[in-house]
Phi, psi and omega in degrees: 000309163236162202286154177334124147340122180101323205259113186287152135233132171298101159218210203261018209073143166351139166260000161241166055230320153227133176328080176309177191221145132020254177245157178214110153296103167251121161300122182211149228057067204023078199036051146301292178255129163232198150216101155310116153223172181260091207233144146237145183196166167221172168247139203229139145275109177255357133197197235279346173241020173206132199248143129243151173187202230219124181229107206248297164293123191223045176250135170269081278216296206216128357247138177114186184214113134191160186268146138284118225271169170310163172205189208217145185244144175214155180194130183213134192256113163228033149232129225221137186127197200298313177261149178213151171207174218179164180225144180230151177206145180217118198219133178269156184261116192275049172287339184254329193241136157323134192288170166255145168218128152262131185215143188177174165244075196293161175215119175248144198231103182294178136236074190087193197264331196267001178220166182220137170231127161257119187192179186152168155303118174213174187236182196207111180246117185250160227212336186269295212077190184186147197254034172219095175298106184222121204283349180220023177267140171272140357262005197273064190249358171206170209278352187207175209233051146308172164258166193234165189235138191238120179232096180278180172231161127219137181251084194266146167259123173289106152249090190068251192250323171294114179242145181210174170170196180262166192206137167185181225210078184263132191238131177260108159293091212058046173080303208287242177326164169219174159191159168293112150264146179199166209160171215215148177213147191231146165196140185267171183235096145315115189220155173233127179039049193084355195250112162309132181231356154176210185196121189234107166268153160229175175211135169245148196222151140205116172302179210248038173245344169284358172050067176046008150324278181275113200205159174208141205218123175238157172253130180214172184184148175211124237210144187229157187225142150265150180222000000 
C-alpha cells in the first residue's frame, strides 16, 4: 500500500481515491467530442508505512489550455498484512482556486499471493463547489458545496508481469445522488535483473448509465528509484 523506505516513485498521480492516467481522453457522444488531459506526480517512502507526494501536473490540453491547481499527499499504514489499512489526506495549493481536501481510508485486502481488492472510504470537499462533476478535475469535484463520498473497488490479478482486472467507484456527490464508475485496467511490469523498475498500463472507464456516451481511455506509468 506505501511504498519501500527510500524509495522515489514517478507517476501519473496518486492512486487514491481514483487512479489518474498520463495521458487520460475522456469521449462524449460517442467520440463526437473530447478533452485530453496530462498528469504528472511523485511519491516518496520515508519509512516502510508512511508516503508522501505530489501531483503537480494537472493540464487539460484539448480543447482549450489550463492547469489545474496542484496538490500534495500523505499516506500512513498502520495496519500491515493480509489486511492492510491506512489514513490518506490530500489538499490542493490553492494557487488560482479554492482549495480541495481529500480524506479516506484505503483498504487492502490479499487474496493469496495473486489478488487483491482495493477499496475504501474516502470524502472530498471543494471549499468553491461546482456545477460539473468530473472525479479528478479539481475543484469542481462536486456539483455543491457539500462533500462528496467516494467509495472505489478494484480488483487487480497478478499473471506473471502482467496485472489486470475490474474497477468501479460509487460516487455520492453532496451525500445525496449517487451514480457508478466502472471500467477494466491492464498493466505491465518492468523488471532488470530481478529488480522492478516501473509499470506501463492502460485503463478503461465509462459510467455504466451512459451506454458508451461518455467513456475515458488512459495510459499510466510509474517508475521506482531507489535513493
Amino acid at each position: 500500500m506505501t511504498l519501500p523506505n527510500a524509495t522515489l516513485r514517478l507517476d501519473d498521480g496518486p492512486y487514491w481515491p481514483l487512479p489518474s492516467g498520463l495521458v487520460e481522453t475522456t469521449f462524449y457522444n460517442g467520440a463526437d467530442d473530447s478533452t485530453t488531459r496530462l498528469n504528472f506526480g511523485f511519491g516518496i517512502g520515508f519509512t516502510r508505512n508512511f508516503e508522501m507526494g505530489a501531483h503537480i501536473v494537472k493540464w487539460q490540453i484539448d480543447p482549450g489550455s489550463h492547469f489545474a491547481d496542484p496538490s500534495i499527499y500523505g499516506m500512513y499504514r498502520f495496519i500491515d498484512g493480509d489486511f492492510e489499512l491506512g489514513i490518506y489526506a490530500e489538499a490542493t495549493l490553492p494557487f488560482d482556486r479554492a482549495p480541495l481536501i481529500i480524506g479516506g481510508m484505503p483498504l487492502g485486502i490479499h487474496l493469496g499471493d495473486v489478488a487483491r481488492i482495493d477499496t475504501g472510504p474516502f470524502v472530498v470537499h471543494s471549499f468553491a463547489g461546482g456545477p460539473n462533476f468530473d472525479p479528478r478535475d479539481d475543484p469542481d469535484f462536486g456539483p455543491g458545496d457539500d462533500p462528496d463520498l467516494i467509495v472505489p473497488f478494484e480488483l487487480p490479478i497478478s499473471i506473471h508481469r502482467l496485472t489486470l482486472g475490474p474497477e468501479a467507484a460509487l460516487i455520492v456527490p453532496d451525500f445525496q445522488d449517487d451514480f457508478w464508475l466502472v471500467g477494466f485496467f491492464i498493466g505491465y511490469t518492468l523488471t532488470s535483473n530481478g529488480r522492478t523498475l516501473g509499470d506501463l498500463g492502460g485503463r478503461f472507464r465509462t459510467p455504466p448509465q451512459s451506454d458508451l456516451d461518455v467513456f475515458t481511455v488512459m495510459f499510466e506509468m510509474q517508475f521506482f528509484f531507489d535513493f
